[in-house]
C-alpha positions in Angstrom: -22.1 155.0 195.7 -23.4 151.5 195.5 -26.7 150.3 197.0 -26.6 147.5 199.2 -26.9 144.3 198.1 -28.0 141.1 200.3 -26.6 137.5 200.0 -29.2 134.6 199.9 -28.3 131.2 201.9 -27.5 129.2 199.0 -25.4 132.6 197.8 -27.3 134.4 195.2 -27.8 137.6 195.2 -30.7 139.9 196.4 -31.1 143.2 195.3 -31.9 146.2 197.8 -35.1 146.6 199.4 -37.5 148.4 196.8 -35.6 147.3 193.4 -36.9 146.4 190.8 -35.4 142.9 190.3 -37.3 141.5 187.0 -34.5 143.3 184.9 -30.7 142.7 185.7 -28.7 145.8 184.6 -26.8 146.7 181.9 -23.9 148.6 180.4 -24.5 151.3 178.0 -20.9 151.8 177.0 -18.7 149.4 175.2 -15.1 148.9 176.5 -12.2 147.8 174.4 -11.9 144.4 176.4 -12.8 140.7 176.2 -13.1 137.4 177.4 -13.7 133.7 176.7 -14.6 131.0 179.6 -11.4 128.2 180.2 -12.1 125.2 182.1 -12.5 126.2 185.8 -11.8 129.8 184.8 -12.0 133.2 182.9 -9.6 134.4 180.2 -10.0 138.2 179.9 -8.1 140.3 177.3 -7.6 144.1 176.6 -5.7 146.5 174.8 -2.0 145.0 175.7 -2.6 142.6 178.0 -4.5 139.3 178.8 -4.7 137.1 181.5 -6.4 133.5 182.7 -8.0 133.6 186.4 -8.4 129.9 187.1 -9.8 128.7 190.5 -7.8 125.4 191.5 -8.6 122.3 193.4 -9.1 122.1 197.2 -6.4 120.6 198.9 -7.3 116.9 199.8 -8.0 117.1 202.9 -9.9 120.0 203.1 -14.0 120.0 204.0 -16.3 119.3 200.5 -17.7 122.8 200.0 -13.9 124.2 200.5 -12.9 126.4 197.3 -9.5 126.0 196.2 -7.3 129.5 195.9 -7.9 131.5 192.5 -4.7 131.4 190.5 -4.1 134.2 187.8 -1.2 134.1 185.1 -0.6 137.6 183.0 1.0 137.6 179.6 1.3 140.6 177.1 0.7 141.3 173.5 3.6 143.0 172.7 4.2 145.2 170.1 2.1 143.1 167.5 -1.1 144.2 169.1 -0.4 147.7 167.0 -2.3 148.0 163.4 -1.0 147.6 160.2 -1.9 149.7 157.3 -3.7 146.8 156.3 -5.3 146.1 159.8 -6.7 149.3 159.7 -9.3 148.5 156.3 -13.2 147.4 157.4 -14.1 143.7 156.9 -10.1 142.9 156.5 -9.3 144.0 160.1 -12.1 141.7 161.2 -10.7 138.7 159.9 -7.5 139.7 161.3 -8.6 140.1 164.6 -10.7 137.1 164.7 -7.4 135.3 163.9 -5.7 136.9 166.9 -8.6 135.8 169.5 -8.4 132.4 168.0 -4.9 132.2 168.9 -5.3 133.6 172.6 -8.3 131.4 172.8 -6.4 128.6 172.9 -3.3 129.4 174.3 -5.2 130.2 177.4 -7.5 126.9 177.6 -4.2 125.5 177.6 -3.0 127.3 180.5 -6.3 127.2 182.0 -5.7 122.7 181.3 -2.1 123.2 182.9 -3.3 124.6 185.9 -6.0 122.1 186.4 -3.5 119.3 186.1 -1.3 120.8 188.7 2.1 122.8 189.1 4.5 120.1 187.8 2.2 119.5 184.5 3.1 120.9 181.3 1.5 122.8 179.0 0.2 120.8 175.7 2.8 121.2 172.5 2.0 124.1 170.2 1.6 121.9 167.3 -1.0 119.8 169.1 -2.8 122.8 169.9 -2.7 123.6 166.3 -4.4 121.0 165.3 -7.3 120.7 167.2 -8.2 124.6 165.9 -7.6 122.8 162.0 -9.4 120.0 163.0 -12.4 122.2 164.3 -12.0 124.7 161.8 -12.4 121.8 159.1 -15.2 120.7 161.1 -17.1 124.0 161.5 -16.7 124.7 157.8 -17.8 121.2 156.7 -21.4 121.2 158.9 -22.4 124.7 158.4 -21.2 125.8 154.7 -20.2 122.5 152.8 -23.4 120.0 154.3 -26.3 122.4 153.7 -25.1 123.6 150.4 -24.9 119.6 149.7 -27.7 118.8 150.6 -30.0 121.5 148.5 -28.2 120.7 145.6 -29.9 117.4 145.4 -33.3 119.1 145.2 -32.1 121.9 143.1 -34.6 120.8 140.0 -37.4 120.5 142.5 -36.8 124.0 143.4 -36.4 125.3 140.3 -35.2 128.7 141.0 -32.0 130.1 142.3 -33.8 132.6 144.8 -35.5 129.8 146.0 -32.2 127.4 146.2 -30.8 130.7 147.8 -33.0 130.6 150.7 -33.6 127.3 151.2 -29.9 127.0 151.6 -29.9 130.1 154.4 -32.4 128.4 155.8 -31.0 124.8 156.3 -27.5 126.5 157.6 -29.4 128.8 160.4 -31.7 125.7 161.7 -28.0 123.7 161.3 -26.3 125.8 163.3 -29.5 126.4 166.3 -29.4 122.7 166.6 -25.7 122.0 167.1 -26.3 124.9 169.9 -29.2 123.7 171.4 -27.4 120.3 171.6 -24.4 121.7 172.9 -26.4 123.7 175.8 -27.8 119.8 176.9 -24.4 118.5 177.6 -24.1 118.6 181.3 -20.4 118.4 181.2 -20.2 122.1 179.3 -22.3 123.7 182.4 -19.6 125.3 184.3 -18.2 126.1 181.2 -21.4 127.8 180.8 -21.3 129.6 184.1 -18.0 131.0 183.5 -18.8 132.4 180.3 -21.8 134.2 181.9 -19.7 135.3 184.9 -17.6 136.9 182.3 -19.9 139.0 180.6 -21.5 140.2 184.4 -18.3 141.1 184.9 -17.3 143.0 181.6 -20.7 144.4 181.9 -19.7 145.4 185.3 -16.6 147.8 184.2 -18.2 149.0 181.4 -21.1 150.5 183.8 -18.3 152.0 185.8 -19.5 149.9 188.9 -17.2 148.6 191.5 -16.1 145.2 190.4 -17.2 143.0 193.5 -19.1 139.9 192.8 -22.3 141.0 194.6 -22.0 144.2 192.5 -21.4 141.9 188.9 -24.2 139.7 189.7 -26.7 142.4 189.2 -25.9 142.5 185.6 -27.1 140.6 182.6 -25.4 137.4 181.6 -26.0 138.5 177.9 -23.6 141.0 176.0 -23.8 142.6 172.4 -20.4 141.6 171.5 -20.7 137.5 172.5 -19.5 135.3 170.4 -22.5 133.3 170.2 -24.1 136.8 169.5 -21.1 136.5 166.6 -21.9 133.4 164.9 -25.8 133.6 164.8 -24.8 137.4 162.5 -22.3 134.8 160.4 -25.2 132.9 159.2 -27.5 135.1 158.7 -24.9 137.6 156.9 -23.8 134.3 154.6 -27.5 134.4 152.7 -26.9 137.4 151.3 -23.4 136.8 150.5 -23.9 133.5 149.2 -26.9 135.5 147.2 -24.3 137.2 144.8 -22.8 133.9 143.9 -25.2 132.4 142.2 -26.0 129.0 140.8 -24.1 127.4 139.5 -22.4 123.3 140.1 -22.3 121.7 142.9 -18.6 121.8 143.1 -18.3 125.6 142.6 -20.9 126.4 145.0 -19.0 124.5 147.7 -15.6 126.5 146.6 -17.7 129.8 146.6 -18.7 129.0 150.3 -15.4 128.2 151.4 -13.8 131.1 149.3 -16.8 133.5 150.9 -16.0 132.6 154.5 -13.3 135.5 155.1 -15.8 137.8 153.5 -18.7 136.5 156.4 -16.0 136.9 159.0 -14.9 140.5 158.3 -18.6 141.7 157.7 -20.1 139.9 161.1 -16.9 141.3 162.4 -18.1 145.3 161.7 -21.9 144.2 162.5 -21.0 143.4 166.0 -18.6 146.3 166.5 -21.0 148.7 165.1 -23.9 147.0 167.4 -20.8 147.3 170.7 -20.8 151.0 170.2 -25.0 151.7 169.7 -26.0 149.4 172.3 -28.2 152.2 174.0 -30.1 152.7 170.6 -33.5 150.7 170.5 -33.0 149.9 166.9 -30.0 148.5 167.6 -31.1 146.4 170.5 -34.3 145.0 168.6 -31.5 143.9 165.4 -29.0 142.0 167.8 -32.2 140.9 169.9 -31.8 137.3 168.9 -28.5 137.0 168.5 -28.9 137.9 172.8 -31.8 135.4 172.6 -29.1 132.6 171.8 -26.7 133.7 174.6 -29.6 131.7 176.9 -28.4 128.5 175.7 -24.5 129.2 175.8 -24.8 131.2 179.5 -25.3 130.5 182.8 -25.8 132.5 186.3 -22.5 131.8 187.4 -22.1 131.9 191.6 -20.2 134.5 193.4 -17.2 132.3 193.6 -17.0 132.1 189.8 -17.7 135.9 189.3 -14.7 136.2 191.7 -12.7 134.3 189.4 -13.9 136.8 186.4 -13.0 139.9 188.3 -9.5 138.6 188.8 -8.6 137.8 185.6 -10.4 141.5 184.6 -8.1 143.1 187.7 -5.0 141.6 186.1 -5.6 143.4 182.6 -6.7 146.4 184.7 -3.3 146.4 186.6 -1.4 147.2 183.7 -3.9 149.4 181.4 -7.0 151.3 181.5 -9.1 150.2 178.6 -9.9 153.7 176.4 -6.0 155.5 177.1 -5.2 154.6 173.4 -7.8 155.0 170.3 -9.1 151.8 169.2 -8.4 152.7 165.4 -4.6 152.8 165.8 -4.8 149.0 167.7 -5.6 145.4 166.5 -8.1 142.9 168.1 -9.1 145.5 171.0 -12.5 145.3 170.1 -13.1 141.4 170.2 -16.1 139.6 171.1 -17.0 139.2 174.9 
């Protein structure tokens, strides 16, 4: 049974008379699915299945505060969502599942693009698509791994000692990285964006709590999750300096190749942290480790409005129609558990 839930005039949410409304709720189980925020939408992904909810334009001559119908496309994994011998090794299957989100990821923004367009456009070439993920990739790895290492190398003497050089490095990459987010939060373009993403962790949260998936229901719950992928990268920089520790000193042009090299290594081990944190969330050790990583999730998130966390629940209900998430063991499946 649900309590009842009151809606405010400008359609936020009110808890019950009595509540305590300082702390929104949680989940203390972690569900095989996940999710990414598309333009205008929700992409949600489980064990077989994925979908992208995506709530369309008003019709023209329709009042200004009309909401255009929520449209939701279903595609399925197939037999490649199965694990491979390989798959199935720590810090490898990371990588490999990573890989797979990556690829989903943008196959539904692309859908997501489509359907913003309208019926009669077509979805973006493959190859473009491809791309813009080297292009970013190339990106990512140049700012965070190739620039800070760069740049302590020219005080290298002045330090004087590889610890030193070590964290000075780990440093630079972490206050790197916090800036491009912070900057990226200020962009008033990304703020839907930024709603959607925190409609779809409400919503996730939602299931997980074995709550009824209505948006006055999802609203209650925290627009932070353990398994974010904000959550994700902040663990990738801060496992790199010890990583990077075993490498060494060495010349500049060997440290850059160790960084690149290393990056696989980063991805697989984040990739266990954040499953291992996923399934001890109720621990309070746990929750005081990934603490700042959830910190972060404030500049990436959003309270999203009822219409968007209707928009999440759809794109959830879609997956839901075809599979319940925990019917098959994680260990004998690739990519279940992704980041939220």
């Amino acid at each position: 049974m649900t309590d009842a839930v009151g809606l405010n005039v400008n359609g936020s949410v009110s808890a019950p008379a009595g509540a305590d409304t300082s702390r929104p709720l949680t989940a203390t189980r972690d569900a095989p699915l996940g999710g990414q925020a598309v333009i205008e939408g929700v992409m949600m992904r489980g064990v077989r299945n994925w979908s992208v909810a995506v709530r369309m334009p008003a019709p023209q001559d329709a009042p200004a505060s009309a909401l255009g119908d929520v449209s939701v496309k279903e595609f399925e994994f197939g037999e490649r969502t199965r694990v491979r011998p390989l798959a199935k090794v720590p810090i490898l299957r990371g990588v490999i599942a990573l890989g797979s989100s990556f690829s989903v990821g943008f196959r539904a923004l692309n859908v997501a693009a489509s359907a913003q367009l309208g019926e009669e456009a077509e979805e973006l070439p493959a190859g473009l698509w491809v791309a813009i993920l080297v292009i970013a990739l190339i990106f990512a790895v140049g700012l965070f791994f190739v620039v800070p290492v760069t740049l302590v190398s020219l005080i290298r003497h002045q330090l004087g000692s590889s610890i030193l050089f070590w964290l000075v490095e780990g440093t630079l990459r972490t206050a790197i990285f916090l800036a491009y987010m912070l900057l990226l939060s200020r962009v008033a373009d990304l703020r839907r964006t930024f709603e959607y993403h925190g409609a779809e962790h409400k919503v996730i949260s939602c299931y997980e709590a074995g709550d009824e998936l209505v948006p006055e229901r999802a609203a209650l719950y925290s627009r932070f999750h353990p398994r974010c992928g904000t959550s994700f990268l902040l663990v990738v920089m801060i496992v790199s300096i010890f990583v990077f520790a075993v490498a060494g000193l060495h010349a500049w042009w060997i440290l850059v190749l160790t960084r690149v090299v290393g990056i696989p290594v980063i991805i697989g081990l984040s990739f266990e942290v954040i499953k291992w944190a996923g399934r001890n969330r109720r621990h309070r050790p746990v929750q005081l480790l990934m603490a700042p990583g959830m910190a972060l999730q404030r500049l990436t998130t959003r309270e999203p409005s009822l219409d968007q966390l209707e928009v999440a629940i759809a794109a959830l209900n879609a997956v839901l129609a075809h599979e319940r998430p925990g019917e098959l063991s994680a260990h004998e499946l690739l990519g279940v558990e992704v980041v939220a």
